[in-house]
N, C-alpha and C positions, 0 to 999 in steps of 0.2 A: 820304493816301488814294490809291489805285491810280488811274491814269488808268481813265477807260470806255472801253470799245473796239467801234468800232460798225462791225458788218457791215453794208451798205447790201442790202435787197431787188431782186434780178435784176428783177423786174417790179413794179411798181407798177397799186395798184385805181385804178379809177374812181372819183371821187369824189362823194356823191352826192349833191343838189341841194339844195341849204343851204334853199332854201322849203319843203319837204319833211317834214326831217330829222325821225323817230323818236327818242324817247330808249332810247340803250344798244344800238342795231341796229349801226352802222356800223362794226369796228372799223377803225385805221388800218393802216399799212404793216409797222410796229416795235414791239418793245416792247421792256421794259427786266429786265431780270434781275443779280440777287448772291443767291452762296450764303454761305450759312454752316454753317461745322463745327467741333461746339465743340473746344477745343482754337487751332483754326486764327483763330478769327474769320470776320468777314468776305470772302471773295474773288471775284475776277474778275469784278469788273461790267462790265456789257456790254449793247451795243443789238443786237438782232439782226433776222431779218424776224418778223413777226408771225406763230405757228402754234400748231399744238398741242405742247402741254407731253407730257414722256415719264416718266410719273410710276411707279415700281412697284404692282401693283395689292395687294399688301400698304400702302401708303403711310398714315401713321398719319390725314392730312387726311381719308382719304377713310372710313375707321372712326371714326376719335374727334374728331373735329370740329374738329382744331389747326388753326387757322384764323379770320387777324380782318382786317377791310382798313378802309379810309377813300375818302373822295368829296372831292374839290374840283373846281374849274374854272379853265379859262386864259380870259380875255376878250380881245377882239380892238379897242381903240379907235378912235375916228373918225381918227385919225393914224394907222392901219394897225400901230402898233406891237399889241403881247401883254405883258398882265399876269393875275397870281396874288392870290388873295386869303387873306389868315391862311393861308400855305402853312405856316408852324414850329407854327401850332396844329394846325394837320391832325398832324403827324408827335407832334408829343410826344404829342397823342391816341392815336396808333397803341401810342406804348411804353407806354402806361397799358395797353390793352388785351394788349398783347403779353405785360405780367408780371401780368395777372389768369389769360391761358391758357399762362403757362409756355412761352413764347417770347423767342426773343433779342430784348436794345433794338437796335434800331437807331441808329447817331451820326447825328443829326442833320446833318451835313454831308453824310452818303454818301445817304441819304435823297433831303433837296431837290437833290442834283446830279444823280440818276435822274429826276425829274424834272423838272427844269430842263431837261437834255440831251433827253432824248426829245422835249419838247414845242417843242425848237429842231428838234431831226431834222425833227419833223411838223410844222414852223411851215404849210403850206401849208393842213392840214386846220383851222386854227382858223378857222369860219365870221366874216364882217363882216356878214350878216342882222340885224335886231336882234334882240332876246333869244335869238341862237343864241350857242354856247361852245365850248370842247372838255372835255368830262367827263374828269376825271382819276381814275384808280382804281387805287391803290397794296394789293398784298395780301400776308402773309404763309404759309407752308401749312409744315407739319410734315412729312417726307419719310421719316422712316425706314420701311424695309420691316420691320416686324413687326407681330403679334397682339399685342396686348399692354397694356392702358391706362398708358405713362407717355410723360414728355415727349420731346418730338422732338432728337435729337442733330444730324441732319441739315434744315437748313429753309433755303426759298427767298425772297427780296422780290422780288417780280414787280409791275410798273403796266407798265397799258394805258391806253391812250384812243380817244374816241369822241366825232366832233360830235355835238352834242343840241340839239333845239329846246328848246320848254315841257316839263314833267314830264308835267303833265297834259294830253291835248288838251281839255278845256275852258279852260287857258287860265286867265285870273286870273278864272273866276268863278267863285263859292262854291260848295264841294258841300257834298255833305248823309252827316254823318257817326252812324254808328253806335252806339252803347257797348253795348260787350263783355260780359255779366255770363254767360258758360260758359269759356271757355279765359282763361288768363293770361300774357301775356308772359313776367314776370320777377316775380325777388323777391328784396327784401333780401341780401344774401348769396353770389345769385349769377351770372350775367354780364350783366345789363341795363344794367350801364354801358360796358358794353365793346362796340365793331364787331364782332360776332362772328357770324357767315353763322346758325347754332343759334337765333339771338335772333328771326330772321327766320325761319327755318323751320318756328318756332313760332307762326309768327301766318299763314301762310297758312290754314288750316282759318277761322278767325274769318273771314280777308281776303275768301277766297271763298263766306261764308255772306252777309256783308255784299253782297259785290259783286252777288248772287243776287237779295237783296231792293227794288235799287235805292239802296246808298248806295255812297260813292265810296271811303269810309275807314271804318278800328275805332277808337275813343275806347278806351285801354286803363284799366283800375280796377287799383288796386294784388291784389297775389297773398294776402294775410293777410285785411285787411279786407274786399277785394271792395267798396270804398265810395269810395275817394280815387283822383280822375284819375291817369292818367300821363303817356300819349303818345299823339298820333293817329297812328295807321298807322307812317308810318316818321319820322314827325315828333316834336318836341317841339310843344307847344300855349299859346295864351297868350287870354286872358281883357278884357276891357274891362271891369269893374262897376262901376257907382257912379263912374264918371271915374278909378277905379284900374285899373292892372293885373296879373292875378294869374296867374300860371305855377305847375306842381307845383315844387316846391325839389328839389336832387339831392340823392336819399335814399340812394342805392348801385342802386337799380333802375330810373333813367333815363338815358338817356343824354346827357351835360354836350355837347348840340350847341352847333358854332360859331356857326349863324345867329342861334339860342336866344341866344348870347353877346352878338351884336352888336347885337343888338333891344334886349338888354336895356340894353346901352350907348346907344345912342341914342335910346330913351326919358326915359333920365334924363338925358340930354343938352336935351332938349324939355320936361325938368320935370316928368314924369309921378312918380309914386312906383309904384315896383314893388314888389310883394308875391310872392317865392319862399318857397310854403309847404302843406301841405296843403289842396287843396281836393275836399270831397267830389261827386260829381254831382247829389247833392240839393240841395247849396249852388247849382248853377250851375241846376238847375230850375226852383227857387225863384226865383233872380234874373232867368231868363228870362219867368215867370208875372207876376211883381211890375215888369216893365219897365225891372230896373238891369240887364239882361244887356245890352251897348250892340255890341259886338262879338266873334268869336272868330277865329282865327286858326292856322294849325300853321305852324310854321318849320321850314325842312332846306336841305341847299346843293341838293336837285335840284330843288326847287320855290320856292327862296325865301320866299315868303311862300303861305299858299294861305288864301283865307278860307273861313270857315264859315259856311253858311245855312241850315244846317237839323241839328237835334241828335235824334234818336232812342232812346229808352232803355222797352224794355218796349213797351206799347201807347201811352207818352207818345211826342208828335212839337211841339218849339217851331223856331218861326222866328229866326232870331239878323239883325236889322242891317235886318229887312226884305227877306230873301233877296239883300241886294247886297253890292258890298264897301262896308266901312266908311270912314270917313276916317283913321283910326290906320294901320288895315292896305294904305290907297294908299299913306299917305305912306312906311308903311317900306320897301312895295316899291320905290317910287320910289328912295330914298334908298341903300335898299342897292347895286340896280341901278345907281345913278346911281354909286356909289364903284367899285364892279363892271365897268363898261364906261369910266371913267375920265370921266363927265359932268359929275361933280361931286366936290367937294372932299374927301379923305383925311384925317382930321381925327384918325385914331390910327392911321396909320402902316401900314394893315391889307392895301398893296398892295407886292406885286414886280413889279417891272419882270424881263421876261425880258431 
């Protein structure tokens, strides 16, 4: 692999007040860039100062949407060292999505050493607040200057970062989510499993009807049946009933999140039986009416955990947990958090040390 070559920024920001911090406002000083041409491979990765990109306005990303990124975080522990969490699932995620939209893989090696390296460049901006981080966000974009729907010959891997507080400003306490039954995410077939900007684009009209009404998130219903969960908002979602717990299974139009992953490992770590499998919103009505609904939950690296207290569907409104957080969904926070910021014990391996 080519060395990275890093041009250091003539002036450097202000940094801004880690008690504060906004999610996804701040960016840092550098970012990280390699191009690729097919033929050539991969070439000249490099940090440079953080600006605007010089993209052709023919550029295929900005017509046809070649375009897919990833989320992780660097944490900063109480020994002032910085660590990463499932950074190689972050990436091999990316080359899953990368050959759903007909984009080059990335090696794995050149990948985490873009970000590795950047986040050593920026070591100063990883906040020590608690529950502040530095948001990592690695993306692909398709470059070629034409009209034209086919895939991109020419494409960029581009990550930025950014300190972040909480996701949400309310913080770990449950909002009150939606379900969807006019627009659909995704379906079967095709890109709801993949990072892909389209996936998201597609859900603002829902995002800002819900947000209009007074909830915080959309409950998405699958795209066929209009009947079977999928994902809250930008989350995966997960269930307490009956002392089980149930998540949608990945059917090709969810997308296989890391946190979603690690819950589910540490659940069955604590003994729980996990059920990945069709669940309809009638089934979780019912359960909520009949008093087996015990808790709900959404999973994502930007919010970790976020509980759910309140479910919406039609002119139907249930309480989930007693409007609070639950005890499954402290303890995950806690626990993920706690591998997260280095509090407690690493039990599969799921951290790097920068």
């Amino acid at each position: 692999m080519e060395n990275i070559k890093i041009t250091r920024a003539a002036t450097l920001k202000e940094k801004p007040d880690s008690s504060t911090l906004v999610f996804g406002k701040n960016m840092t000083d550098h970012m990280f860039l390699v191009d690729y041409d097919e033929g050539q491979g991969w070439h000249d990765p490099r940090i440079v100062p953080y600006g605007p990109l010089q993209i052709d306005p023919a550029a295929k990303v900005l017509h046809y949407a070649e375009e897919i990124f990833e989320g992780l975080k660097a944490y900063r522990t109480a020994d002032g060292s910085i660590q990463l969490f499932r950074i190689k699932d972050n990436i091999d995620r990316m080359n899953k999505s990368a050959e759903r939209l007909c984009l080059p893989q990335i090696p794995e090696e050149l990948a985490m050493a873009g970000i590795m390296e950047l986040v050593k460049v920026e070591q100063d901006w990883v906040p020590s607040e608690k529950d502040t981080s530095l948001y990592i966000r690695p993306f692909m974009i398709g470059l070629d200057a034409a009209l034209g729907v086919h895939s991109s010959k020419h494409v960029q891997y581009i990550v930025v970062v950014c300190p972040v507080g909480a996701y949400y400003p309310e913080g770990l306490n449950p909002v009150k989510i939606y379900v969807e039954d006019q627009d659909v995410r995704a379906v079967k077939g095709g890109t709801g499993m993949a990072k892909t900007g389209g996936n998201y684009a597609a859900s603002l009209r829902a995002g800002d009807r819900a947000e209009k009404a007074g909830y915080s998130q959309v409950l998405w219903l699958d795209g066929v049946h209009r009947k079977y969960i999928e994902e809250v908002g930008s989350m995966n979602v997960m269930f307490k009933v009956a002392g089980k717990i149930l998540t949608p299974d990945l059917n090709g139009s969810v997308l296989d999140g890391i946190t979603r992953r690690s819950c589910i490992q540490l659940l069955k770590d604590w003994g729980y039986e996990v059920e990945e499998r069709r669940i309809s919103a009638e089934e979780l009505f019912e359960a909520a009416e009949n008093g087996t609904l015990e808790e709900a939950w959404g999973t994502g690296t930007a919010a970790v955990v976020s509980p759910i207290g309140e479910l919406a569907m039609g002119d139907k409104k249930v309480t989930v947990s007693g409007g609070k957080i639950g005890p499954i969904t402290q303890k995950l926070y806690d626990e993920l958090t706690g591998i997260q910021w280095g509090r407690v014990a690493d039990p599969h391996n799921w951290i790097t040390k920068l």
